[in-house]
N, C-alpha and C positions, 0 to 999 in steps of 0.2 A: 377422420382418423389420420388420411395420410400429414397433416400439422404435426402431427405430436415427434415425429419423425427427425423434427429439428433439434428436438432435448435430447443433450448428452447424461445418461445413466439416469436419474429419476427428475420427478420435477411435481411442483403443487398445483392443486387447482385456480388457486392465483395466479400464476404461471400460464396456464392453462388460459385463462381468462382476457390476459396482456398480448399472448404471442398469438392466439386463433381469432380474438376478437370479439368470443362470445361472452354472455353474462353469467355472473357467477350461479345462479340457480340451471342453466343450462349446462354449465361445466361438471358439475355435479349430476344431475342426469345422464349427460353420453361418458364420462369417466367411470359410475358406476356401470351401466347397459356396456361396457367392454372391458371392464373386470368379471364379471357375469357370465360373458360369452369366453373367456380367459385370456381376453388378446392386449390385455392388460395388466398388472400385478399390484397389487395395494398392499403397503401396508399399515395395517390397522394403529399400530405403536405410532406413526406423526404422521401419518393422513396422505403420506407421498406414495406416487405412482411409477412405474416403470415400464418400459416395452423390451421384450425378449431383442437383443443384437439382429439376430435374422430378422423378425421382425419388422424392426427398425429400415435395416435394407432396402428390404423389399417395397414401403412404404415410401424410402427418398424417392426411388424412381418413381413414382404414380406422383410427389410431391411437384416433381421436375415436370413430368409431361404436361403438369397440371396449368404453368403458365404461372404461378404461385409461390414459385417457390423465393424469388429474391422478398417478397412481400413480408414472409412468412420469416426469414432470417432474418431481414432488418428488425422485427418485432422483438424478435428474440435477441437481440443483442443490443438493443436499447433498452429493453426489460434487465437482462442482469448487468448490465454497467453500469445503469442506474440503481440496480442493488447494490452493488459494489461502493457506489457512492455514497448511497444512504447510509450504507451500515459504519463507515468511517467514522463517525462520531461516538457511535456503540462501541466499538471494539475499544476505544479508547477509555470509555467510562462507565457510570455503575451496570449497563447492562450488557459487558461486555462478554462473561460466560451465554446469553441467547446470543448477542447476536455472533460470537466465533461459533456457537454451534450451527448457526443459519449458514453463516458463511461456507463449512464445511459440506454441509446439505448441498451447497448451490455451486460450488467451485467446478466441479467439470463444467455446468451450463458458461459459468463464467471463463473461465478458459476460451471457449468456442467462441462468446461472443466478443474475446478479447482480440482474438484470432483474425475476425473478419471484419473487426475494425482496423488491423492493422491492411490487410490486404486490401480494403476498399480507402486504405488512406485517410481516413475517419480519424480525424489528429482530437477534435474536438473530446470526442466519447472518449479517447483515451484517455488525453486529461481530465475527464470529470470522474472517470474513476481511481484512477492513478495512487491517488492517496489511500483509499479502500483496500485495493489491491496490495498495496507497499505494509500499511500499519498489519493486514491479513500475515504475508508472507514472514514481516520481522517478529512479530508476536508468537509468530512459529519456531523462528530460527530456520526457516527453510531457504534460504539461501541458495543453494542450486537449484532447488526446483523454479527457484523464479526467473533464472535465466531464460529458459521457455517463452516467458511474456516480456520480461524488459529489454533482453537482447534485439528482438524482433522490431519494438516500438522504438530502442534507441536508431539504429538502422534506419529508422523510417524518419525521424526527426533528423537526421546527419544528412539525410535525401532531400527531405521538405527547405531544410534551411536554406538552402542554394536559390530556391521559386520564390518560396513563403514562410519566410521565417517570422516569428514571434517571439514574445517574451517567456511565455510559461513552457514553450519549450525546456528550461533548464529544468522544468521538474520529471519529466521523463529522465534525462542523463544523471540527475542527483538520485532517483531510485535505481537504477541500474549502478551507479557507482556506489551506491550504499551495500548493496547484496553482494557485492566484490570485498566483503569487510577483509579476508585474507588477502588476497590480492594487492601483489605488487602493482603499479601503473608504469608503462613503459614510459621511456621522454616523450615517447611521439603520442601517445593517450594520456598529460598530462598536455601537453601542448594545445591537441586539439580540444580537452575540458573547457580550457583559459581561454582560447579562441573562442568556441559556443558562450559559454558564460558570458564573454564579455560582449559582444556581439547581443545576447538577450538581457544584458543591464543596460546598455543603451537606447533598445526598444522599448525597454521597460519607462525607461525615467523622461525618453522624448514621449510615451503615451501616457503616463502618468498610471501605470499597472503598478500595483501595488504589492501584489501576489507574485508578477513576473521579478518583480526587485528581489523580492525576497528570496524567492528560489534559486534567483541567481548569487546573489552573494552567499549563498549557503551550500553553491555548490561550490564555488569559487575556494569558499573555506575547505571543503570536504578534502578539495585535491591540496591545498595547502596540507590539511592535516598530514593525508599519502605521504606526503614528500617532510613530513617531520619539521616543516616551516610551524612550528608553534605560536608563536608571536603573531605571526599573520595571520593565521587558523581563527587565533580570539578576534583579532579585530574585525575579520570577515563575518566572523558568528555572532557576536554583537552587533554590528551593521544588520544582519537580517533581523534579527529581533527587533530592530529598533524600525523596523522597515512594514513589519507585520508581525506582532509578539504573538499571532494565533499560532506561529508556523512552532512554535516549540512542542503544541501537542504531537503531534504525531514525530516531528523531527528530533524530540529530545534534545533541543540547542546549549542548553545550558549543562547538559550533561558531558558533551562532547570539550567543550569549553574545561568543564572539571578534568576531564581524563588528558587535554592538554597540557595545563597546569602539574599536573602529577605527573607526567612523563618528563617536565623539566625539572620535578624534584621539588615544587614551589606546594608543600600540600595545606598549608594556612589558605594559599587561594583556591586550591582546586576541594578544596573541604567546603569554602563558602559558595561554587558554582553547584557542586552535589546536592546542599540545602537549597539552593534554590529550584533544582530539578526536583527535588524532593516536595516540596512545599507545593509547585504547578501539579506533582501529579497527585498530592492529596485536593490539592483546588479542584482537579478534574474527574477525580475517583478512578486515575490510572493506577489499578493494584499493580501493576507491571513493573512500573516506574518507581512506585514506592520500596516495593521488593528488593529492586535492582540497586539504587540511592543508596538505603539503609545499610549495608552493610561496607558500601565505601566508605560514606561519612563514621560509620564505629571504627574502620580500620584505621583510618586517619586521625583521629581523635586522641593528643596526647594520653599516653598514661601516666596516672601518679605513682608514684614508687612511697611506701610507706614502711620509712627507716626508725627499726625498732634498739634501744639501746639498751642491750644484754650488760653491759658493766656489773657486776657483781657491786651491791652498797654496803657503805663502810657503819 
């Protein structure tokens, strides 16, 4: 029992399975035999489980004394970042109302285990869930609340890069600059962007990372955009597409590209980058992105004006 001690707010018997190490017919027997006893809470509507806060407590310290306990977190935070990851593709396409509902189910456990990747340095797990996390948060428009997780992992990546630096590092700093959508960038956090980025397109293109490319000229775009560099904006976002064209699902590349285009007043081109954001997210069965597209591209869409000729005939 003292296991279960590591879930934040409720969690399933798959869960249960991953993080104690037992097998699924056994998870099911000591999660019922301590709903039973009531040192557990079920509920019956999606089969998820909970432990009373005090509970909980009580149970870390006997988890701690137990010699078990690093075991016992590492389990659990390779378990939901690894959800995290998997669901990335979900949230993006047809079955994106399960899997945002799952997501929502598992976001505190996820949180924790985002937590103690950052604290244990765990650059890896961050990235593998990173894109999970990012498409989660923006799908929400929760933007503050992501600072929580991206501020923490950027800091860790601005740390690491000095030892051990990498290429896909730029995808931590482009989710964190993405959730800053109001935000101004000072000189000195425009500078140090262009610095990371450029620094991760060199690792990227001397290893031959394909993904590191991308991300890095997509962030390299992103702070162009910040800074109302238009012109450069496109041609950095074009460069990622053309570096990894997967990166548009979750990045919306071609959209951003449109919303440049419009802000120089150009809406012949940025009507044609919308259809193409439009067209990927019916390729992908992103309702989000078609929702979002659709009423750019009608807004921008000449009108005909249909001149009627009242003359009185002779």
């Amino acid at each position: 029992m003292m296991k279960l001690s590591a879930f934040q707010h409720n969690f399933s018997v798959k869960a249960v399975c991953r993080v104690t190490g037992i097998d699924p017919e056994t998870a099911v027997l000591r999660t019922t035999e301590l709903v039973r006893k009531s040192l557990l809470q079920a509920d019956p509507e999606n089969g998820r489980f909970e432990m009373h806060p005090l509970l909980r407590q009580y149970t870390e310290k006997h988890l701690s004394a137990s010699g078990y306990k690093d075991e016992v977190l590492d389990a659990h935070k390779h378990h939901y970042l690894n959800l995290a990851r998997e669901n990335e593709h979900g949230l993006i396409g047809e079955k994106m109302l399960a899997c945002r509902k799952n997501m929502d189910a598992e976001f505190g456990n996820i949180r924790k285990a985002w937590q103690r990747a950052v604290d244990q340095k765990d650059l890896s797990a961050l990235l593998g869930a990173a894109k999970g996390v990012y498409v989660y948060f923006d799908m929400h428009t929760r933007y503050h609340e992501s600072r929580a997780l991206f501020q923490p992992a950027k800091a860790l990546v601005m740390e690491m890069a000095r030892t051990e630096p990498c290429p896909d590092m730029a995808l931590i700093l482009l989710c964190r600059l993405d959730m800053t959508a109001k935000e101004r960038l000072t000189a000195r956090q425009s500078s140090e962007l262009k610095e990371m980025a450029g620094r991760c397109l060199r690792l990227a293109v001397k290893g031959k990372n394909r993904s590191g490319r991308a991300f890095s000229l997509l962030l390299m775009g992103a702070v162009a955009q910040k800074e109302k560099a238009w012109d450069k904006a496109i041609r950095l976002f074009g460069l990622s597409l053309k570096a990894d064209p997967g990166i548009e699902q979750a990045f919306w590349v071609t959209v951003r590209m449109g919303l440049c285009r419009q802000a120089q007043g150009r809406m012949d081109k940025a009507m044609e980058y919308f259809r193409q954001g439009h067209k990927a997210g019916s390729d992908a069965g992103d309702e989000i992105k078609k929702a979002w597209t659709l009423p750019m591209i009608s807004s921008l869409r000449p009108t005909r004006i249909l001149f009627i000729d009242l003359t009185p005939s002779t």
